[in-house]
C-alpha positions as CSV (number, residue, x, y, z in Angstrom):
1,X,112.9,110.1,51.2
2,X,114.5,107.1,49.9
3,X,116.9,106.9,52.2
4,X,114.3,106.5,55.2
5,X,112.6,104.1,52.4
6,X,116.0,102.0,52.6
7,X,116.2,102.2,56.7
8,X,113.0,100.8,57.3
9,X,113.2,97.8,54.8
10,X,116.5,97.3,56.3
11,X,114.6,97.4,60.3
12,X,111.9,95.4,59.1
13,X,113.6,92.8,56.7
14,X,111.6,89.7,57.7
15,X,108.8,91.2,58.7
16,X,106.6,89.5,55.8
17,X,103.5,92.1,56.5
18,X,105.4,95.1,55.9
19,X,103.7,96.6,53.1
20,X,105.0,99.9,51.2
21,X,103.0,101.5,48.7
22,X,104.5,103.8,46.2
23,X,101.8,106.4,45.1
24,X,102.5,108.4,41.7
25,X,101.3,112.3,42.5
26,X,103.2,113.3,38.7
27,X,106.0,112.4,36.3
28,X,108.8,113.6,39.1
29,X,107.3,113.0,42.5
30,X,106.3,109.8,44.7
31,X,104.6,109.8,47.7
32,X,105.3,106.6,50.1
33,X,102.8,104.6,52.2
34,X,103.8,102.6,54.8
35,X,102.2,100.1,56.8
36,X,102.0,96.8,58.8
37,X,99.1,94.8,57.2
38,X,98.4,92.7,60.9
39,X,97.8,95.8,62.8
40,X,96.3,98.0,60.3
41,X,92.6,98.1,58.4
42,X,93.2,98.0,55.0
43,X,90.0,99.7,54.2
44,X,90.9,102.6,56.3
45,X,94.0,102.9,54.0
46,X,92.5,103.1,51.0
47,X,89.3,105.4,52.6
48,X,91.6,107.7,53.9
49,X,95.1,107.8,52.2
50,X,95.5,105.7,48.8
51,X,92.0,107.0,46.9
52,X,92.7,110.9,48.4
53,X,95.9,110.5,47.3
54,X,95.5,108.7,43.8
55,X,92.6,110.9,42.2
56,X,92.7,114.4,43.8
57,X,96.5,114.6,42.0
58,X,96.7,117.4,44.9
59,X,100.2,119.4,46.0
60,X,99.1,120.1,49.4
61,X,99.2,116.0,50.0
62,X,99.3,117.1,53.8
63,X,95.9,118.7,54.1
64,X,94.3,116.3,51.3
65,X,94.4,112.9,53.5
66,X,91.3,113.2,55.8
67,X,92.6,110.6,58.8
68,X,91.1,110.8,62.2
69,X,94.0,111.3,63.4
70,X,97.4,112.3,61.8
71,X,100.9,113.6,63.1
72,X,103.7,115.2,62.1
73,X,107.0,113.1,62.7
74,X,110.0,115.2,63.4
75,X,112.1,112.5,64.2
76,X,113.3,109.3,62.0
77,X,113.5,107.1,65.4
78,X,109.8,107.7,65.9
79,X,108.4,105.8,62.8
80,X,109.2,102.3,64.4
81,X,106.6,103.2,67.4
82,X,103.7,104.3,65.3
83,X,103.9,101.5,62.6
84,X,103.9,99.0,65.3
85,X,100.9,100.9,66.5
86,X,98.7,100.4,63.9
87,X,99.6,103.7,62.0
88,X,100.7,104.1,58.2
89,X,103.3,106.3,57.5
90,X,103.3,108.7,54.9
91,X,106.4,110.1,53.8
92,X,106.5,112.4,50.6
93,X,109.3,115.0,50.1
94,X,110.7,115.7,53.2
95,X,107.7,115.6,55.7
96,X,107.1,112.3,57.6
97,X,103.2,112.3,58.1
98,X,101.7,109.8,61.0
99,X,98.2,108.6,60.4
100,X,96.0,106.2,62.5
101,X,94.5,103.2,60.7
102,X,94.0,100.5,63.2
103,X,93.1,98.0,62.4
104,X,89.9,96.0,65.1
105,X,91.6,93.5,67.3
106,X,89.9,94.0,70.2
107,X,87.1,92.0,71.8
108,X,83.1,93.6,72.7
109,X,82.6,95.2,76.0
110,X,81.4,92.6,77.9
111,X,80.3,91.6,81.1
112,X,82.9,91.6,84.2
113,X,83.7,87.7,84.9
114,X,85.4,87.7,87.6
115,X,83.7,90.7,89.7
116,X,79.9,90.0,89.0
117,X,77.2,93.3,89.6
118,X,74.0,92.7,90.5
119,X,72.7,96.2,90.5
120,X,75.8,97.9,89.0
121,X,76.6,98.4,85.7
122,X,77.6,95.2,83.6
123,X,80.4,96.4,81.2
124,X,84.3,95.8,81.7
125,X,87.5,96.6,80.3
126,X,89.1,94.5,77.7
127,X,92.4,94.9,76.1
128,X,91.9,97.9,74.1
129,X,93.7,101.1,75.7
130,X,91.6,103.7,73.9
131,X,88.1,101.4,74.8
132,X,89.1,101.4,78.7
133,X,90.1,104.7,78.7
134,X,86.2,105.9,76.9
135,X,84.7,104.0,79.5
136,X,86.3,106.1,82.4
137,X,85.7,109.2,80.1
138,X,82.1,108.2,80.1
139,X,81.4,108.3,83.0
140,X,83.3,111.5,84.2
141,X,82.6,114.3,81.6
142,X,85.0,117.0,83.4
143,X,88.5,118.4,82.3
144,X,89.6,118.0,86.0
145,X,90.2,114.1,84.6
146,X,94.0,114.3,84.1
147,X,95.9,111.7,82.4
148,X,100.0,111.1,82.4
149,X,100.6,109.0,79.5
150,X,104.1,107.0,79.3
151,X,105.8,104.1,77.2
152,X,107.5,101.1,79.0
153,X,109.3,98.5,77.7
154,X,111.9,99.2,75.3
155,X,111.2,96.2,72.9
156,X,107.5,95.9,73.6
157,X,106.6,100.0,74.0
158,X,103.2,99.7,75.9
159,X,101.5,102.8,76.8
160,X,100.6,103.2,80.7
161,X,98.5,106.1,81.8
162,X,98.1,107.8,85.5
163,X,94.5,109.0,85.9
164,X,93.0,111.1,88.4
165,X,90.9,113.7,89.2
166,X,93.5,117.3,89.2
167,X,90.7,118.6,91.8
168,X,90.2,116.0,94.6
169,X,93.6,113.6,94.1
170,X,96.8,114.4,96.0
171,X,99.4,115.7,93.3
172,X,102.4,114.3,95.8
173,X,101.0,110.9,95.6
174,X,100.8,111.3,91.4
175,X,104.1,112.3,91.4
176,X,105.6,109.3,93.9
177,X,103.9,106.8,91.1
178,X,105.3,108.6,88.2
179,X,109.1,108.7,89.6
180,X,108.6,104.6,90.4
181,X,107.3,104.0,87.0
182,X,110.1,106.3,85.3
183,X,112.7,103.7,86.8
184,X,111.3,100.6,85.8
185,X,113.8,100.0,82.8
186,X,113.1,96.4,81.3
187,X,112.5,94.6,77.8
188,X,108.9,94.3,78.1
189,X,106.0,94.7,79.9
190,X,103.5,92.1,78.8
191,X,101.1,92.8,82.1
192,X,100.5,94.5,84.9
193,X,101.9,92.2,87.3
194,X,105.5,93.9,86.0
195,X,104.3,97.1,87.4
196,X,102.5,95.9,90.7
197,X,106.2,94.1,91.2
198,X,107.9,97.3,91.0
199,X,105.3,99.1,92.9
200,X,104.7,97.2,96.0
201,X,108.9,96.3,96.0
202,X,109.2,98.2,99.7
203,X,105.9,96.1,101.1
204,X,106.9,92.6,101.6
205,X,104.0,90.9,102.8
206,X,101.4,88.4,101.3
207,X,98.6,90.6,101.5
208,X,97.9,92.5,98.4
209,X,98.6,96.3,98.7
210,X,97.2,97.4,95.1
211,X,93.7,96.4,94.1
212,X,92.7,95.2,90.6
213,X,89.7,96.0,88.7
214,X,88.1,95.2,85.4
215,X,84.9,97.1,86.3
216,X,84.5,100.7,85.0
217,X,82.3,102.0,87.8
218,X,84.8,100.7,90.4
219,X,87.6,102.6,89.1
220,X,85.4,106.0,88.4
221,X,84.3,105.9,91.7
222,X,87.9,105.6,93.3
223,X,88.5,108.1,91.0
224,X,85.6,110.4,93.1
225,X,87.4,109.2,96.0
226,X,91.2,111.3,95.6
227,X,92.6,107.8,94.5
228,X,94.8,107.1,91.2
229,X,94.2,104.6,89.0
230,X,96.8,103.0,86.1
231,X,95.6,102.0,83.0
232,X,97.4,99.5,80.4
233,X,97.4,98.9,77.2
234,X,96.7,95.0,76.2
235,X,95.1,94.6,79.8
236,X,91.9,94.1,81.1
237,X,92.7,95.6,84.6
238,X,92.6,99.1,85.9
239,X,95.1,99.4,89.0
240,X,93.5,101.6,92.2
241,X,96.1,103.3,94.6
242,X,96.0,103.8,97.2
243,X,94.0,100.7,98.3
244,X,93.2,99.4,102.6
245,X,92.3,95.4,103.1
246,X,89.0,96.4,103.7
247,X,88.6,97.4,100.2
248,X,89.2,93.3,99.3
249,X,86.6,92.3,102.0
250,X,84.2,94.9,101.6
251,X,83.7,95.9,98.0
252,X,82.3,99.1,96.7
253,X,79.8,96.8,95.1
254,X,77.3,97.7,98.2
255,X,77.3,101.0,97.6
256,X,73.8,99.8,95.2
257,X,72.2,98.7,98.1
258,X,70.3,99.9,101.0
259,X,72.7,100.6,103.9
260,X,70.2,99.1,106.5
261,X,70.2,96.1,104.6
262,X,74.1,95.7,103.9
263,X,75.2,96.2,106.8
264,X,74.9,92.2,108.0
265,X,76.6,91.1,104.9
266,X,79.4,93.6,105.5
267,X,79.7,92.3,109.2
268,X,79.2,88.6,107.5
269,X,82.3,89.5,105.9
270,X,84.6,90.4,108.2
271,X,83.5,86.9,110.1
272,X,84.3,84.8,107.1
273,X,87.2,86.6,106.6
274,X,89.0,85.7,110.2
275,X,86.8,82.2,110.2
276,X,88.9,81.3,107.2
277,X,92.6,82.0,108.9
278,X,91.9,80.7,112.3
279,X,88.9,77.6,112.2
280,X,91.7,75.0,111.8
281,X,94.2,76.4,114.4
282,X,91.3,76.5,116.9
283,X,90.1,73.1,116.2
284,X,93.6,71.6,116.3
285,X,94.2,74.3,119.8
286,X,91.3,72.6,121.4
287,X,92.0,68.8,120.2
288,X,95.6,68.6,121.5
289,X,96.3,71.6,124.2
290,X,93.0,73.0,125.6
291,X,90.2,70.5,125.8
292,X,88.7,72.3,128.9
293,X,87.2,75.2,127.0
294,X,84.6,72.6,125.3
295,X,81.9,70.7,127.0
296,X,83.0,67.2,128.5
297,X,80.6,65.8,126.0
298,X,81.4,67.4,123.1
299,X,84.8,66.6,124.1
300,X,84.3,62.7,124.3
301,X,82.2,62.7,120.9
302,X,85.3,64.4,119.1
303,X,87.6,61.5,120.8
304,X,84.9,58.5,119.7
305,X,85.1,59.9,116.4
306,X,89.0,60.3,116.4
307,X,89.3,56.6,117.7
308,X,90.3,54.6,114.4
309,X,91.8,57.2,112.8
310,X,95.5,56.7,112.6
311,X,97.2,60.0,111.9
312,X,97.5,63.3,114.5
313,X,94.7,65.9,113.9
314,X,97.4,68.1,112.7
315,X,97.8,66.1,109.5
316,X,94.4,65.4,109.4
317,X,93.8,68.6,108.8
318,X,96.8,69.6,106.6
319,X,96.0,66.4,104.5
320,X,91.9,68.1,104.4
321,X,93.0,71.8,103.4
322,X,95.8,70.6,100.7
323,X,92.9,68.2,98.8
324,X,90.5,71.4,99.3
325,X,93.4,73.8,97.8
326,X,94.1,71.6,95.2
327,X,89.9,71.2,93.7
328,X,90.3,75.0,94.1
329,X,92.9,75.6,91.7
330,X,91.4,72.9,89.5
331,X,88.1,74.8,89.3
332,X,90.0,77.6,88.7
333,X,92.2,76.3,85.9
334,X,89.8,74.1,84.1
335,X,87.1,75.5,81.7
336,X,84.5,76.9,83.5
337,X,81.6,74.3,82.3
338,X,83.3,71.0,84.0
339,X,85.2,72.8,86.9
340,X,82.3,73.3,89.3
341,X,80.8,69.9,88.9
342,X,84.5,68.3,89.2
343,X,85.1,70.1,92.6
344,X,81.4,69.0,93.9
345,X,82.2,65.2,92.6
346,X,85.7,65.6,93.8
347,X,84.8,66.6,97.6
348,X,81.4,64.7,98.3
349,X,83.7,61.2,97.1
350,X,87.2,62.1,98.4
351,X,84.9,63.3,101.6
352,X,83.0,60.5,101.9
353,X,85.7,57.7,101.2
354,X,88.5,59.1,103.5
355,X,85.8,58.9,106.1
356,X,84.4,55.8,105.4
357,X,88.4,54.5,104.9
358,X,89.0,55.5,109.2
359,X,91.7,58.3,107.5
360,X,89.9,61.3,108.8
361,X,87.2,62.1,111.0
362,X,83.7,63.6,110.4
363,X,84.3,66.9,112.3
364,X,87.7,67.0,110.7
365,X,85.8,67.6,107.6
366,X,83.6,70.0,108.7
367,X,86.3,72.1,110.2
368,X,87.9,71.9,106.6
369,X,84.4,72.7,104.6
370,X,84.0,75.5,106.8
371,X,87.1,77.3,106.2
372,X,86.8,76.7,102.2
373,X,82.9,78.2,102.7
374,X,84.3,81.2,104.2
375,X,87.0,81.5,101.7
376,X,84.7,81.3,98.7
377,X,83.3,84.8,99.6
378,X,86.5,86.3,98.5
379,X,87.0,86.5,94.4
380,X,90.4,88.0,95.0
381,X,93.1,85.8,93.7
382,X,95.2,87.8,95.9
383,X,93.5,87.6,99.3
384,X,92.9,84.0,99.1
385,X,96.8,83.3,98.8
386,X,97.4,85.6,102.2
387,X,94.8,83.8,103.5
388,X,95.8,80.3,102.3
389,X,99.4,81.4,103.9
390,X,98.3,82.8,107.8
391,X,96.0,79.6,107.8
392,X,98.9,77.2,107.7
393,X,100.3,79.8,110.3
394,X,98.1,79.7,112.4
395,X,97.9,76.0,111.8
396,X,101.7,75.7,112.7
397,X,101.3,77.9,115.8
398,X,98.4,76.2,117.4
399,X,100.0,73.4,117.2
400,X,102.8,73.6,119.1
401,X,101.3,76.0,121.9
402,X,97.6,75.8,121.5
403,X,95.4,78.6,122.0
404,X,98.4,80.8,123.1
405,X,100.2,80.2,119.8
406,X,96.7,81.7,117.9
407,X,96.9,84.9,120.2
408,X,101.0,84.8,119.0
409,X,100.0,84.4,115.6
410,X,96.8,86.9,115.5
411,X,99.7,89.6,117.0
412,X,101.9,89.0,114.4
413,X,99.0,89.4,111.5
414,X,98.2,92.8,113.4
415,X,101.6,94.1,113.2
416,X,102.4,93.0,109.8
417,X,98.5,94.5,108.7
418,X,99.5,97.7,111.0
419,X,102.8,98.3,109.4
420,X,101.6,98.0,105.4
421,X,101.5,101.3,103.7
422,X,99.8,101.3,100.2
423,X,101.0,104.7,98.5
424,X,101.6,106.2,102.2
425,X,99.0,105.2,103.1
426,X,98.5,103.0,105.9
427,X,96.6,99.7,105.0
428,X,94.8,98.8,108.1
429,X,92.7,101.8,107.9
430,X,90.4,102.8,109.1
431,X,90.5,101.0,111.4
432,X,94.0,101.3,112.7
433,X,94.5,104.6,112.7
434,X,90.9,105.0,112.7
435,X,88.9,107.3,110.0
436,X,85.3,108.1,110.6
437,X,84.5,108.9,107.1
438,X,86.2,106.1,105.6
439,X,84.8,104.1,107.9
440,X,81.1,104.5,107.1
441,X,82.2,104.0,103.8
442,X,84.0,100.5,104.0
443,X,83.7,98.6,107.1
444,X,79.8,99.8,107.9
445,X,77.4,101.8,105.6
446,X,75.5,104.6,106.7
447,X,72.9,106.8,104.3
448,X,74.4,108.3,101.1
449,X,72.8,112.0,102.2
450,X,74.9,111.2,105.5
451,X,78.0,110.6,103.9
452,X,79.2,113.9,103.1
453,X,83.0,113.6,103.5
454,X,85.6,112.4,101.8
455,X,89.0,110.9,103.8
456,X,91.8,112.8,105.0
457,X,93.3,109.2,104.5
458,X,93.6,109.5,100.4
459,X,93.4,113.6,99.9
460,X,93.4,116.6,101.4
461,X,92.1,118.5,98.8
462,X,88.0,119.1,98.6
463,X,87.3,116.8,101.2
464,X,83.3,117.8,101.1
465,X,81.4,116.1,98.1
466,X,80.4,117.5,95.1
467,X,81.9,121.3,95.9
468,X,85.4,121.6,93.7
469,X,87.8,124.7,94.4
């Protein structure tokens, strides 16, 4: 007993909240408690372990400390992960007794920032682990919920879990994720950007292929649908596989409303989302290359308005989108009180001056307003990037062969979308290959009592709704 005593004074030396009790049972034996102060509640320890162990003067010391959770440690190696994790180690004779007393470092369930409901429920995940994982448990009261728990990072040992459903998911696609995650081999593993790295390492596009989620519901109903979803400890994000781009335009959010009445903003959607890439590559097409596909005067009221301005459209417009990108990363950056109102100041006087200066024209800013507009619909930090990134494409393309170099570039977005796999799955359905099911589901919404079946696309496994094997 001492000697373990010794070796964890010795591993901990300058760790200053290292705090070892030594308990007096009798005249001949000690019982130790040990525990790190910053992670630990203090009244926990003395509830559950110092008073149990100080007045009932009992033998059987293992059965007299009532904590909420205690294990038995086999191994000496082990005590390094459960002091770090907010346990206190109990070690009397030759048994090595694990008990939780952590301590409450973890913000209140609040509501989702960043992926606002307006019918849906209004809690979110926060750092907590155990919290994120009641949430999902909440919500599906079913042993069919499996969970594959795992520790990654050998300095900063943060527990990762696969979840799904044993009765709908596809059991090869749990096992591909758990291999991938088995190799990742580093020091630490802060967020889960480490593992989306490792994950998507065999898709090398712009577009995301794994969808984040801070919303509860969200994940519990990908859950419903065969998919897997990774949860983190110390992150606010549940990870959805497999995931299809039409999961970032159309969200499940609209499964609260009416299908006769969603269906325009779905169809909105998609709009906004192919306005965004290709509105400045037309305008510039038209401009320089293919002025006959406008109205002569149309065409002579862009050219008035062109006349004193002394750069080519296409740096007009390059010069438009970078001022746009940057107030969008400053809104995004900047505390959330002063951001909006300093990318409305910044716009309506940059706007206003550069026209008023002859350095861009009127329409040039309207082409640029538009494609922000269309880009705001998107809260994805993900999808705005890839879209940020085929809009300068297109850009590029339209101007050296005009309308022809936007049916080049849309081709080469189509192979790239047509050749993604997220989890072997491909990522342009379902539309290409086309799924019916998934397809009322995502890209239009038809009634619930209609929508019966679940996609061959995610599972093969109890494919009608609500009947399990």
């Amino acid at each position: 007993m001492n000697k373990i005593v010794e070796r964890i004074k010795k591993e901990f030396s300058k760790t200053p909240d290292l705090k070892i009790k030594e308990v007096k049972i009798n005249f001949l034996k000690s019982v130790y408690v040990i525990f790190i102060e910053t992670v630990c509640s203090s009244d926990k320890i003395n509830e559950y372990i110092l008073k149990n162990l100080t007045f009932k003067k009992t033998r059987d010391i293992e059965n007299s400390i009532p904590g909420p959770n205690a294990i038995n440690i086999t191994e000496e190696d082990q005590i390094e992960f459960y002091l770090t994790n907010g346990f206190a180690i109990v070690i009397f004779e030759n048994k090595i007794i694990a008990i939780e007393a952590r301590g409450d470092l973890n913000r209140s369930i609040t509501q989702s920032l960043r992926e606002p409901s307006l019918l849906g429920p209004e809690d979110s995940f926060n750092e907590n682990y155990q919290i994120n994982m009641g949430l999902i448990k909440r919500r599906i009261k079913s042993h069919t919920l499996k969970t594959i728990e795992m520790v990654m990072g050998r300095i900063t040992k943060t527990t990762i879990s696969i979840n799904y459903i044993d009765s709908i998911a596809d059991l090869q696609n749990v096992n591909i994720i758990k291999e991938k995650l088995k190799k990742i081999d580093v020091d630490g593993v802060i967020d889960q950007g480490t593992i989306i790295n490792y994950l998507e390492s065999e898709n090398k596009t712009v577009f995301p292929t794994i969808k984040r989620t801070e919303r509860p519901d969200l994940a519990v109903n990908a859950l419903l649908e065969g998919k897997i979803v990774i949860m983190m400890d110390t992150s606010p994000f549940a990870l959805i596989l497999p995931t299809f781009l039409i999961d970032f335009i159309n969200p499940v959010n609209d499964n609260y409303v009416k299908s006769i009445n969603v269906a325009f903003i779905k169809l909105l959607r998609l709009f906004s989302f192919i306005m965004s890439m290709i509105t400045p590559g037309v305008y510039i097409a038209i401009i320089n290359y293919n002025q006959e596909t406008i109205p002569a005067s149309l065409l002579i009221n862009f050219s008035t308005q062109r006349s004193g301005v002394p750069f080519p459209s296409i740096v007009e417009i390059i010069m438009l989108l970078f001022i746009c990108d940057v107030l969008r990363e400053s809104d995004l950056r900047f505390p959330s009180n002063f951001g909006s109102a300093i990318s409305i100041l910044g716009a309506l006087i940059i706007g206003d001056a550069a026209v008023n200066a002859g350095l861009v024209s009127p329409i040039a800013i309207i082409v640029a307003s538009f494609t922000f507009i269309t880009s705001l619909i998107f809260t994805e930090l993900e999808i705005n990037n890839a879209l940020r990134y085929y809009r300068y494409l297109f850009l590029f393309f339209a101007a050296f062969f005009g309308l022809y170099g936007i049916f080049l570039c849309a081709m080469l977005l189509l192979i790239n979308l047509i050749s993604l796999k997220s989890l072997n799955a491909p990522f342009f359905a379902p539309i290409a290959p086309y799924n019916k099911e998934y397809f009322y589901q995502s890209v239009l919404k038809r009634k619930d009592i209609k929508n019966t079946k679940r996609s061959r696309l995610i599972t093969n496994k109890n494919l009608t709704r609500g009947k399990f094997s």
